[in-house]
C-alpha positions as a Markdown table, in Angstrom:
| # | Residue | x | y | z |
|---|---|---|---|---|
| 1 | Unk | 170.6 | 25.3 | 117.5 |
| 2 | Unk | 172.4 | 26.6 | 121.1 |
| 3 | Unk | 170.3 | 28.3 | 123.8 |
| 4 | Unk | 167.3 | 25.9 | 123.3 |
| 5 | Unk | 164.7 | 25.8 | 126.4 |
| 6 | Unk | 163.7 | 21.8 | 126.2 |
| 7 | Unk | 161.3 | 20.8 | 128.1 |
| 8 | Unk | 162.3 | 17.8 | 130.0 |
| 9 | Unk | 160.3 | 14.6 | 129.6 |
| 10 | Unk | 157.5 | 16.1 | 127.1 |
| 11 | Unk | 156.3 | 14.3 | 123.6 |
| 12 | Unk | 155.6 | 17.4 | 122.1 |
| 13 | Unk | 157.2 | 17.9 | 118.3 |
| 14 | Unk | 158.1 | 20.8 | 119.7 |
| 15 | Unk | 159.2 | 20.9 | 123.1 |
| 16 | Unk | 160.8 | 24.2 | 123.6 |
| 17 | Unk | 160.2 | 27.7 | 125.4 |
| 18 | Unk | 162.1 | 30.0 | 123.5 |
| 19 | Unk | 159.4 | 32.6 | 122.8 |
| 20 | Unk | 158.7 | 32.9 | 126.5 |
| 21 | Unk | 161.0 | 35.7 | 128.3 |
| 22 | Unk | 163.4 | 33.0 | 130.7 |
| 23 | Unk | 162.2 | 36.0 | 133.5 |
| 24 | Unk | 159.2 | 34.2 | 133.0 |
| 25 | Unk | 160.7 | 30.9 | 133.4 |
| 26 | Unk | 162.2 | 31.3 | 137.0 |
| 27 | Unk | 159.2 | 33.3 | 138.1 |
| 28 | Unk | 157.0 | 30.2 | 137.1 |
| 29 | Unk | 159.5 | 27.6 | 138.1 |
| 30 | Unk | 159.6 | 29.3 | 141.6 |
| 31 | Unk | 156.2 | 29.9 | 142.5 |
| 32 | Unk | 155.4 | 25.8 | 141.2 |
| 33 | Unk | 154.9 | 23.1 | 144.0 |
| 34 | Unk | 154.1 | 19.2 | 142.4 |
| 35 | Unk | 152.0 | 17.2 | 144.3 |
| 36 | Unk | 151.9 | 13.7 | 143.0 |
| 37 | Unk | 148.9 | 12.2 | 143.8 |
| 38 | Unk | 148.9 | 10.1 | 140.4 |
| 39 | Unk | 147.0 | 6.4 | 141.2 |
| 40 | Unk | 145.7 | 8.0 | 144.8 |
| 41 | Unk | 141.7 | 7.5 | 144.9 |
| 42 | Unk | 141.8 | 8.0 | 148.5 |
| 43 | Unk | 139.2 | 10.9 | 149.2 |
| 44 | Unk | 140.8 | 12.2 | 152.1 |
| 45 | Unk | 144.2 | 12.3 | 150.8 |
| 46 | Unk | 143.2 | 14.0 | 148.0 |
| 47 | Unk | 141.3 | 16.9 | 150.0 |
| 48 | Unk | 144.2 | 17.4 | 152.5 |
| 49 | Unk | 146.4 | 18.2 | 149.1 |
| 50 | Unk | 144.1 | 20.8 | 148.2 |
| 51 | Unk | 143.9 | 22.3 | 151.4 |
| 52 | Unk | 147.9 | 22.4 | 151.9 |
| 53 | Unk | 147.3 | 24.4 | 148.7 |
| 54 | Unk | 147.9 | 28.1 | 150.0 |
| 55 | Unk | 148.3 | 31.3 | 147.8 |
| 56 | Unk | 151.6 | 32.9 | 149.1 |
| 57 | Unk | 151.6 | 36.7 | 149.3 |
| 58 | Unk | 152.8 | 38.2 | 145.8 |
| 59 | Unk | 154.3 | 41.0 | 144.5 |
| 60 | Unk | 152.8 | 42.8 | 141.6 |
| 61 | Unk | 153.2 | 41.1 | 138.8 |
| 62 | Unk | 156.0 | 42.4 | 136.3 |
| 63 | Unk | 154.3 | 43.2 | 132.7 |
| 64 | Unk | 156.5 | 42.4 | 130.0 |
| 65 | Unk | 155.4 | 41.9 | 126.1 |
| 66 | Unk | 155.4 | 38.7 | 124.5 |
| 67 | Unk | 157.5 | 38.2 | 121.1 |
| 68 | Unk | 154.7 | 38.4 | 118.2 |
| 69 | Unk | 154.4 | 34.7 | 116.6 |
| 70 | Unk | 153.3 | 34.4 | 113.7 |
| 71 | Unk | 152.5 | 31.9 | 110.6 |
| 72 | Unk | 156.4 | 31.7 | 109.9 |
| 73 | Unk | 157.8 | 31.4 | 113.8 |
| 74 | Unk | 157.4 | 27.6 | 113.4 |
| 75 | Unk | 160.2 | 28.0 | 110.7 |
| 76 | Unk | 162.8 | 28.0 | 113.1 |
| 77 | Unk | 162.0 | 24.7 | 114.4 |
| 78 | Unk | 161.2 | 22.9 | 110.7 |
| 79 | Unk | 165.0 | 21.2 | 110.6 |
| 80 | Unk | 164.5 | 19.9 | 114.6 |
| 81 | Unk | 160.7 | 18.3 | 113.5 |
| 82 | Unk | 162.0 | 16.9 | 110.3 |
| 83 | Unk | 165.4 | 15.4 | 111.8 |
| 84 | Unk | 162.4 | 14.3 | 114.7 |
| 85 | Unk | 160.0 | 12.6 | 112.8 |
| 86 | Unk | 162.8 | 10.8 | 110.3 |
| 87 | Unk | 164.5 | 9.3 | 113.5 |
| 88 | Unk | 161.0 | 8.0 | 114.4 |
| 89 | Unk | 160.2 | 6.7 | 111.3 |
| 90 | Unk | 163.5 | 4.9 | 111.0 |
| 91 | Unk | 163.2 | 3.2 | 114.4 |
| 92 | Unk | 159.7 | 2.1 | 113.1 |
């Protein structure tokens, strides 16, 4: 399949965005800031994060309709899973 949206790094069966707009992508991807505090217990440290935490001035957000999904969207993905889950099962 071409023009799949993977999602770097995830586990998921099914690690794709294709039924979200890629507007929606970039407007997500922008507006994101990581702060990796992963393995810091440090009270202070934490609290300082939180507080460097500040909502930006927006503009109104853009309303766009989501594709409908329904029992039969996963069918597009069935031949990625299966291929998926065999290579799994072969490795052991």
């Amino acid at each position: 399949m071409t023009g799949l949206r993977k999602i770097i790094g995830s586990n998921a069966p099914l690690p794709y965005l294709n039924e979200i707009p890629m507007t929606e992508i970039s407007c997500f991807l922008r507006e994101i800031k990581v702060i990796d505090l992963i393995g810091n217990k440090d009270p202070v440290t934490i609290q300082k994060a939180i507080d460097s935490c500040t909502t930006p001035a927006r503009s109104e957000a853009y309303i766009i309709s989501m594709p409908e999904i329904n029992e039969n969207t996963w069918r597009k993905y069935e031949k990625l899973v299966t291929q998926k889950v065999r290579s799994k099962i072969k490795k052991g």
